[in-house]
LUMRO-92765 format. One record per residue (C-alpha): residue number from 1; x negated, y, z negated. Coordinates in steps of 0.02 Angstrom, whole numbers. Last residue first. Layout:
BEGIN
SITE  num       X       Y       Z
SITE  NUM       X       Y       Z
...
END
This chain:
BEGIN
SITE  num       X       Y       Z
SITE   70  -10947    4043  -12326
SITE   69  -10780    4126  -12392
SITE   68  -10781    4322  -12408
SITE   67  -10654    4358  -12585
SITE   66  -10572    4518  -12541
SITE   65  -10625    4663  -12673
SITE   64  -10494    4700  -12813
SITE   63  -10569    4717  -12949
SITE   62  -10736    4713  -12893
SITE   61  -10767    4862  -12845
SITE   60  -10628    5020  -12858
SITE   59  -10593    5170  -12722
SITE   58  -10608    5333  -12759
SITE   57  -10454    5426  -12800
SITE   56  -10507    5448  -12984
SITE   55  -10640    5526  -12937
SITE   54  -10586    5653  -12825
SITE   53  -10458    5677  -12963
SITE   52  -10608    5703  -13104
SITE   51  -10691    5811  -12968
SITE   50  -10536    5925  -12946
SITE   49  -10492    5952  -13121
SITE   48  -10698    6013  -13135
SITE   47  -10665    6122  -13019
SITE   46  -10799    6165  -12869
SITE   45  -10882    6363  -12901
SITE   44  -10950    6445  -12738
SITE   43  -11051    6593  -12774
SITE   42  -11060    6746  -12681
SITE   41  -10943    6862  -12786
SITE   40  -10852    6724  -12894
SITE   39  -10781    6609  -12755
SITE   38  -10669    6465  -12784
SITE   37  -10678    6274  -12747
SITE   36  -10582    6128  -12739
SITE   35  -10629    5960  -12711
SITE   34  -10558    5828  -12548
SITE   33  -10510    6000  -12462
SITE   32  -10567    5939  -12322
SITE   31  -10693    6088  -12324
SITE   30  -10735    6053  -12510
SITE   29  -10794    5884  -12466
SITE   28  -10883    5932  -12310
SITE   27  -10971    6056  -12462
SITE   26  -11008    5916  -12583
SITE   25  -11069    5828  -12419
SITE   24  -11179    5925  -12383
SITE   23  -11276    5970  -12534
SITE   22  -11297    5793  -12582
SITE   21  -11198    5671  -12684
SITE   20  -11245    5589  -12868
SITE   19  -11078    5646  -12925
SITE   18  -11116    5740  -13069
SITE   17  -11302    5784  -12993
SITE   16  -11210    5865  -12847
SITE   15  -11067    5961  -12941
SITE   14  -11198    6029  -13040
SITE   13  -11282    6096  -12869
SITE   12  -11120    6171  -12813
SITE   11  -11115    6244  -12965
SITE   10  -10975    6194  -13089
SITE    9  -10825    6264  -13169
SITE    8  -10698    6245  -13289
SITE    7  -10858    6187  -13391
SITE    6  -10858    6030  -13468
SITE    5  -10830    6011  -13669
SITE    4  -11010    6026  -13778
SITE    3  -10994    5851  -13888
SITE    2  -10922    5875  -14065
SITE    1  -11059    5861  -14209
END
């Protein structure tokens, strides 16, 4: 059995639980344009392209962390 493909788009509150992020900031990120959204009528729909950049952007641990010394 193949695995449902993503929407397009998501919800403002799908966008939330994919990201673990709250209401507010999914929207500051929208307004920096950090994720982009459309309008359908009333609702605000984020792109899925634009949350798997916004992830990709996002910085790394571990990887490449600086070592602290004691």
């Amino acid at each position: 059995m193949n695995p449902r493909p993503a929407p397009l788009l998501n919800t403002v509150a799908a966008t939330q639980s994919r990201l673990g992020l709250g209401r507010t900031k999914v929207l500051a990120l929208v307004k920096a344009q950090d994720l982009e959204a459309v309008k359908v009528g009333r609702r605000t729909l984020v792109t899925e392209a634009s949350i798997e950049r916004l992830v990709d952007r996002l910085p790394r641990v571990g990887a490449a962390t600086t070592r602290i010394s004691k």
